[in-house]
TIKEPA-503072 format. One record per residue: residue in three letters; x, y, z of N, C-alpha, C in turn; residue number from 1. Coordinates in Angstrom, 1 decimal. Atoms other than C-alpha are relative to their C-alpha. Example, Ala and Ser with C-alpha at 12.3 -4.5 7.8 and 13.67 -1.06 7.14 Angstrom:
+-----+--------+--------+--------+--------+--------+--------+--------+--------+--------+-----+
:  aa :    nxx :    nyy :    nzz :   caxx :   cayy :   cazz :    cxx :    cyy :    czz :   i :
+-----+--------+--------+--------+--------+--------+--------+--------+--------+--------+-----+
: ALA :    0.9 :   -1.2 :    0.0 :   12.3 :   -4.5 :    7.8 :    0.9 :    1.2 :    0.0 :   1 :
: SER :   -0.9 :   -1.1 :    0.0 :   13.7 :   -1.1 :    7.1 :   -0.8 :    1.1 :    0.8 :   2 :
+-----+--------+--------+--------+--------+--------+--------+--------+--------+--------+-----+
//
This chain:
+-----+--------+--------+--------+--------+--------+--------+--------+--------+--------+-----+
:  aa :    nxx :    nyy :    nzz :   caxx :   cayy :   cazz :    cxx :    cyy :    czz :   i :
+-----+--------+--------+--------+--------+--------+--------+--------+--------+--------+-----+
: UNK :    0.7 :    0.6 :   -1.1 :   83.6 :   16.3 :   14.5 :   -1.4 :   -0.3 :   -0.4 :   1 :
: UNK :    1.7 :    0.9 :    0.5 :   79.9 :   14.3 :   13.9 :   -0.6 :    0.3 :    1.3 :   2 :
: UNK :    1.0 :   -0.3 :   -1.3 :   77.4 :   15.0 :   16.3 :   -0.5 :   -1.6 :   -0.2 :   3 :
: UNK :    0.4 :    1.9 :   -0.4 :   76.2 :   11.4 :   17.8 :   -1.5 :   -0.4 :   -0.5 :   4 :
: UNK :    1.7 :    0.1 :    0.8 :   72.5 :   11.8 :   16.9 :   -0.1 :   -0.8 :   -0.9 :   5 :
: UNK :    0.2 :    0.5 :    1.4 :   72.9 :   11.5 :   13.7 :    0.9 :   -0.9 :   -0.4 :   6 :
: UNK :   -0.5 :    1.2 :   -0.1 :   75.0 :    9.0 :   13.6 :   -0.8 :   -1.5 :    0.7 :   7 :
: UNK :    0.9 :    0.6 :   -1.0 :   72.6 :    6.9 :   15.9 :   -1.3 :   -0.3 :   -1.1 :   8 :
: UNK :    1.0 :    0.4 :    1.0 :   69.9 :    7.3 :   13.5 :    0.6 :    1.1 :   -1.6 :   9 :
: UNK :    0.0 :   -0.9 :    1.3 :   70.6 :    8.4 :    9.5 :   -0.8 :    0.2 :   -0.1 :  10 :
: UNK :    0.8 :   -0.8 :    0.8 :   69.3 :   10.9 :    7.8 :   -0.5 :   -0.4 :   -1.4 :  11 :
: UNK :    0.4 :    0.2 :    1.4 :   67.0 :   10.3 :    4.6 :    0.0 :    0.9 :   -1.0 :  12 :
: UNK :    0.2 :   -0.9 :    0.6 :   67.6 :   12.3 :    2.1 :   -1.1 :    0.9 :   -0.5 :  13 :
: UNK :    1.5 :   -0.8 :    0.1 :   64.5 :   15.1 :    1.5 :    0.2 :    0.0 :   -1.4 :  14 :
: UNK :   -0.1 :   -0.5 :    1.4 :   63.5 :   15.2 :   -2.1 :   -0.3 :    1.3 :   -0.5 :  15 :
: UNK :    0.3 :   -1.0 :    0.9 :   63.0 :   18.2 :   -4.2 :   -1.7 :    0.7 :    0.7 :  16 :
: UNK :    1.2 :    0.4 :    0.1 :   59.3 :   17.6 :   -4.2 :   -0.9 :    0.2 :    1.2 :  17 :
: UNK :    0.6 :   -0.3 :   -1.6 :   58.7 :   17.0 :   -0.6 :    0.0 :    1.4 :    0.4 :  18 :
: UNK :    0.4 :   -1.9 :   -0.8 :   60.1 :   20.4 :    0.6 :   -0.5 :    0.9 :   -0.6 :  19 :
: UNK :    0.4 :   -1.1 :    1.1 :   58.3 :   22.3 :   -2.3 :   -1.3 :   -0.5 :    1.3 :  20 :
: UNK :    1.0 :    0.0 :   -0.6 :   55.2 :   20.3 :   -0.5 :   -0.3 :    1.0 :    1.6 :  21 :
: UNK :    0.0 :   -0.8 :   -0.9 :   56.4 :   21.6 :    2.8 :   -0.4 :    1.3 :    0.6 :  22 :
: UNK :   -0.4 :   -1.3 :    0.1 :   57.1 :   25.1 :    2.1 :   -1.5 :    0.2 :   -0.1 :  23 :
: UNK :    1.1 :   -0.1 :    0.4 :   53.5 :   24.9 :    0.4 :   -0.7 :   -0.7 :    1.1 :  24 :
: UNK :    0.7 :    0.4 :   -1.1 :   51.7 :   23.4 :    3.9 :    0.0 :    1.3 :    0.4 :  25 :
: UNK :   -0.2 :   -0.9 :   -1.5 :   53.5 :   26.2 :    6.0 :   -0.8 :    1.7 :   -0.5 :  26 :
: UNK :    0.1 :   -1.0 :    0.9 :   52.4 :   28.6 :    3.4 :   -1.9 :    0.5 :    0.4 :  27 :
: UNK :    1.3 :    0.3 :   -1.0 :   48.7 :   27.7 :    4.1 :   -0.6 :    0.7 :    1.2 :  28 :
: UNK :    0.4 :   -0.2 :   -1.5 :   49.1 :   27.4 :    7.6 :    0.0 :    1.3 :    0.4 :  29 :
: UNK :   -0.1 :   -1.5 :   -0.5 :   50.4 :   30.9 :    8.1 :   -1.2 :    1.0 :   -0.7 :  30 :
: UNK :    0.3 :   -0.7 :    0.2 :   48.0 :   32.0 :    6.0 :   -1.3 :    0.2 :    0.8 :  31 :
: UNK :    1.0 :    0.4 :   -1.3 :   44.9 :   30.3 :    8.0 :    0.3 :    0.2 :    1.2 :  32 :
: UNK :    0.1 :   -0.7 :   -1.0 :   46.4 :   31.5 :   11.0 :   -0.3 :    2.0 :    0.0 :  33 :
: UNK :    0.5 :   -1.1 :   -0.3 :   46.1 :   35.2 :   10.2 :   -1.2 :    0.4 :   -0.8 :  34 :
: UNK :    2.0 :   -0.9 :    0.7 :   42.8 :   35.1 :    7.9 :   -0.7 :   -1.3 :    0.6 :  35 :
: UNK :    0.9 :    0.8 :   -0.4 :   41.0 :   32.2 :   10.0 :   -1.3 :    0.6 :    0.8 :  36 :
: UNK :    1.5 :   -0.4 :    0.5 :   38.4 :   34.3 :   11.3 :   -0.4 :    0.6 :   -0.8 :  37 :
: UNK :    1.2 :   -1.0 :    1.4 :   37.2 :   35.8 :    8.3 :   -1.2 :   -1.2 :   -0.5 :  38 :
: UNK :    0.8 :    0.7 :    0.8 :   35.5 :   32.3 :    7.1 :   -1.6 :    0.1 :    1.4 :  39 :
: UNK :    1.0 :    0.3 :   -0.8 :   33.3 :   31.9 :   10.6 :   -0.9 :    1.3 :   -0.3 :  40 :
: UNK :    0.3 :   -1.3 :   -0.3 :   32.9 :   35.5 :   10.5 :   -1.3 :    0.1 :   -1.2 :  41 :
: UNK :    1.1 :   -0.2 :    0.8 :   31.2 :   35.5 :    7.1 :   -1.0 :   -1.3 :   -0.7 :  42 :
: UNK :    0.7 :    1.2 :   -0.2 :   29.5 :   32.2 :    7.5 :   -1.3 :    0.7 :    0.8 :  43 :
: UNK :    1.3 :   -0.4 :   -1.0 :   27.4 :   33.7 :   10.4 :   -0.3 :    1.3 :   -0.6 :  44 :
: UNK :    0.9 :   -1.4 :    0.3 :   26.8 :   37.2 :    8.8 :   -1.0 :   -0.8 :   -1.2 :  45 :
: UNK :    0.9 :    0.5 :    0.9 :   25.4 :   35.2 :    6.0 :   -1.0 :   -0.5 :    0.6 :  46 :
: UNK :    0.9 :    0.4 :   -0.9 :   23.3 :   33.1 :    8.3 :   -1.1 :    1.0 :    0.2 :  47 :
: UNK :    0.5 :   -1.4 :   -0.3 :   22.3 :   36.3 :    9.7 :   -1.1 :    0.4 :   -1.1 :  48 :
: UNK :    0.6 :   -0.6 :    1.2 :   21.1 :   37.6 :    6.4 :   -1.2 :   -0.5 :   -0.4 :  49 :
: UNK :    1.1 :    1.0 :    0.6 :   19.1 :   34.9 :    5.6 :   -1.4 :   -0.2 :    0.7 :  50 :
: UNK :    1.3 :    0.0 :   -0.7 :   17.3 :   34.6 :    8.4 :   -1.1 :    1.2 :    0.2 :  51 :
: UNK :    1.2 :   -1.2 :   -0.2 :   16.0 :   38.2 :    8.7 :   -0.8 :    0.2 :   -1.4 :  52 :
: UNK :    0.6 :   -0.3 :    1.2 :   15.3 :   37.6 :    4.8 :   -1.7 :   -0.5 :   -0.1 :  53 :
: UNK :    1.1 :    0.5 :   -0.1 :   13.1 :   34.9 :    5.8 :   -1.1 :    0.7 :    1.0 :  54 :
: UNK :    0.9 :   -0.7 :   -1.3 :   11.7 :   36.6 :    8.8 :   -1.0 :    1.1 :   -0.4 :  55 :
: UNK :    0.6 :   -1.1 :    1.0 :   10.6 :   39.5 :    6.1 :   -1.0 :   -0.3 :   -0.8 :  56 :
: UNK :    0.9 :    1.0 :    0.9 :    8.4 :   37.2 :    4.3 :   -1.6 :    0.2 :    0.4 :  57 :
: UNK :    1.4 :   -0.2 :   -0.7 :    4.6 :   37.5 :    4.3 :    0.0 :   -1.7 :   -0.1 :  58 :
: UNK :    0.0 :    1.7 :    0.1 :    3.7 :   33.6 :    5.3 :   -0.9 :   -0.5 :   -1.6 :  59 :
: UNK :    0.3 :    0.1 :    0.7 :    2.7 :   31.7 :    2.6 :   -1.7 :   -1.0 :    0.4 :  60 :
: UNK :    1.2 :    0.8 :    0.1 :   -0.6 :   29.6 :    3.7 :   -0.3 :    0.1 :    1.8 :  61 :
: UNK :    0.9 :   -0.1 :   -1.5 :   -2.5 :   30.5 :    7.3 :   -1.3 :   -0.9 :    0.1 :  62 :
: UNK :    1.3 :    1.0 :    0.0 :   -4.8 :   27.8 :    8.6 :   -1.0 :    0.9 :    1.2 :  63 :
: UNK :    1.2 :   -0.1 :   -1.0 :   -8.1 :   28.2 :   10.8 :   -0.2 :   -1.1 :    0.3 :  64 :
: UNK :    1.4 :    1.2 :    0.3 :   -9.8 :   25.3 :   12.6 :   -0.4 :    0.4 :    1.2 :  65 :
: UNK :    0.8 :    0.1 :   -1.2 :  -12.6 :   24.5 :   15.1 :   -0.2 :   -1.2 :    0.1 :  66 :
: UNK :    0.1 :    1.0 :    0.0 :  -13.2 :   21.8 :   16.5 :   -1.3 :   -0.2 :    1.3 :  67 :
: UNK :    1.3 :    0.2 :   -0.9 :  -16.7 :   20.2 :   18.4 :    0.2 :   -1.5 :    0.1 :  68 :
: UNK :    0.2 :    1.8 :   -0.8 :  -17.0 :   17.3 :   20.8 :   -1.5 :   -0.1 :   -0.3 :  69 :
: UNK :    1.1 :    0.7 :   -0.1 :  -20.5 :   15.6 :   20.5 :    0.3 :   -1.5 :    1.0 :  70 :
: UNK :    0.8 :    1.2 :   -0.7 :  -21.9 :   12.8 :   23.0 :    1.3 :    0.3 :    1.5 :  71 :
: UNK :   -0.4 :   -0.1 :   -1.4 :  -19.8 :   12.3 :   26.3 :    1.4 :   -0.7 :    0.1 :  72 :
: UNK :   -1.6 :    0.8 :   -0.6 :  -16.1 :   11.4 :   27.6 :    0.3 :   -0.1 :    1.1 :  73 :
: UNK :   -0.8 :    0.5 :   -0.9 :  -14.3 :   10.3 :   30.4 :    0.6 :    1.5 :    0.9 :  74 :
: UNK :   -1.1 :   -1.5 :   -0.1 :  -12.7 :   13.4 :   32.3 :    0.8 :   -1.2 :    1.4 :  75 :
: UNK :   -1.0 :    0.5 :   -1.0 :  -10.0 :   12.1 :   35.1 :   -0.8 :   -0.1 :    1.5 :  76 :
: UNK :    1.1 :    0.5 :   -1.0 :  -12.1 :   12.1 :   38.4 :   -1.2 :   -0.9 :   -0.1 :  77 :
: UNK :    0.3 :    1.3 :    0.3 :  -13.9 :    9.5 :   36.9 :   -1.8 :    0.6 :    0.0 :  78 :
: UNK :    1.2 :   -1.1 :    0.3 :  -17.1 :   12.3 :   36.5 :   -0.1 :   -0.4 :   -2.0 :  79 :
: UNK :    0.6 :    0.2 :    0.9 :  -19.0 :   11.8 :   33.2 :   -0.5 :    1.1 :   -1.0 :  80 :
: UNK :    0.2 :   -0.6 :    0.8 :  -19.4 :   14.4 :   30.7 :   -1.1 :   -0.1 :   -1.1 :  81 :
: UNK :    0.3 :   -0.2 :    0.6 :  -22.2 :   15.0 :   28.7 :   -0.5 :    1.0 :   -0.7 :  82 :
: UNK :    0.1 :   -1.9 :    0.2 :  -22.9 :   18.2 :   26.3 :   -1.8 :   -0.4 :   -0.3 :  83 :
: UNK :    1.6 :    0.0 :    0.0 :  -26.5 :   19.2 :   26.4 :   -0.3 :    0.4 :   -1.7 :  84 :
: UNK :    0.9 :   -0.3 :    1.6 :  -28.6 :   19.7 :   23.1 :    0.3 :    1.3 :   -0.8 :  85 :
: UNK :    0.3 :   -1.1 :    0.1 :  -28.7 :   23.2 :   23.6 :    1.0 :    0.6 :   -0.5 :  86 :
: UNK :   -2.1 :   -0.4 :    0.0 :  -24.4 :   23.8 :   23.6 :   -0.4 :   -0.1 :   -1.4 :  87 :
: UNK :   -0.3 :    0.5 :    1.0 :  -24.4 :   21.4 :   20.4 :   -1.2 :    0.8 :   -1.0 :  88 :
: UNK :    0.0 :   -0.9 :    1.1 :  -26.7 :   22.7 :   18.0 :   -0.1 :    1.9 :    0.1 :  89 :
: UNK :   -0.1 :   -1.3 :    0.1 :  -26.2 :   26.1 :   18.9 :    2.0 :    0.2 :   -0.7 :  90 :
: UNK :   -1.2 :    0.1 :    1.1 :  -22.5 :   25.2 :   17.6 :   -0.1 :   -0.1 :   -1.4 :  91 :
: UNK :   -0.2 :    0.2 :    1.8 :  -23.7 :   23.9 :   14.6 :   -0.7 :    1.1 :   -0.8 :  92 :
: UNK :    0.4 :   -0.8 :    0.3 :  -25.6 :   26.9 :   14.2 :    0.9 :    1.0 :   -0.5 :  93 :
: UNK :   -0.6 :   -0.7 :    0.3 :  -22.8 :   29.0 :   14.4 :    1.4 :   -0.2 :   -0.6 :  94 :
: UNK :   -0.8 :    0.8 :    1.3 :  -20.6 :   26.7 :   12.4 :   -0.5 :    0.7 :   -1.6 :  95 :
: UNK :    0.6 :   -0.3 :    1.1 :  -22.9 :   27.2 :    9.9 :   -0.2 :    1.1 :   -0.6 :  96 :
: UNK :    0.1 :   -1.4 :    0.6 :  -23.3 :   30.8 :    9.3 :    1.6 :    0.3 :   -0.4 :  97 :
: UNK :   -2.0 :   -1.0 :   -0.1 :  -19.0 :   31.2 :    8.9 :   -0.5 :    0.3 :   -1.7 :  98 :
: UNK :    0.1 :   -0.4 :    1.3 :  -18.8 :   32.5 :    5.7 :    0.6 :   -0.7 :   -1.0 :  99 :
: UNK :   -0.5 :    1.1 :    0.8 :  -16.4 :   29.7 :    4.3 :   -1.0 :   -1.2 :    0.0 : 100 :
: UNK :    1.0 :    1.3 :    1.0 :  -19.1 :   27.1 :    4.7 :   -1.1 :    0.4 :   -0.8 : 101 :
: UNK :    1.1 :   -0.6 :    0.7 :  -21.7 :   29.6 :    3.1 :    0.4 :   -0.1 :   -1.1 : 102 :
: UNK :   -0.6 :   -0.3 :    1.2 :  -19.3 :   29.7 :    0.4 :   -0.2 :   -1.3 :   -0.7 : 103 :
+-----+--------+--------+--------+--------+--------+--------+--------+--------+--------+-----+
//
């Protein structure tokens, strides 16, 4: 007795080769299904690692600045800004004494 199926559509014969490939897919798969998280797992511990390595770090280069307005600007109410004499060089006064421009 033939079952109708396969009669309906033939079968191609499987080669040797293919079902080695097969066998070798499922082989994989099953293995990626029961060690698939171990890669995330030690992807982010490493992450991890890294970051607190960097986080441990003394920094390598710390800036200072200051910064001085001179003469007058614009402010938003349409008021006029100017710095008095007195402000400015008592800035530059105390610009002057830092110990990096004495240097």
């Amino acid at each position: 007795m033939r079952n109708n199926t396969s009669s309906a559509y033939p079968q191609k014969p499987v080669s040797a080769a293919w079902s080695k490939v097969r066998v070798q897919i499922k082989r994989y798969y099953s293995v990626l299904n029961r060690f698939g998280w171990l890669l995330p797992l030690t992807i982010s511990l490493g992450i991890c690692l890294a970051a607190w390595i960097v986080a441990q770090m003394p920094p390598d280069y710390i800036s200072q600045g200051r910064m001085q307005v001179a003469g007058q600007f614009q402010i938003k109410e349409g008021a006029v800004y100017s710095e008095e004499a007195d402000n400015y060089y008592g800035t530059q006064i105390q610009l002057m004494q830092d110990l990096e421009v004495q240097k």
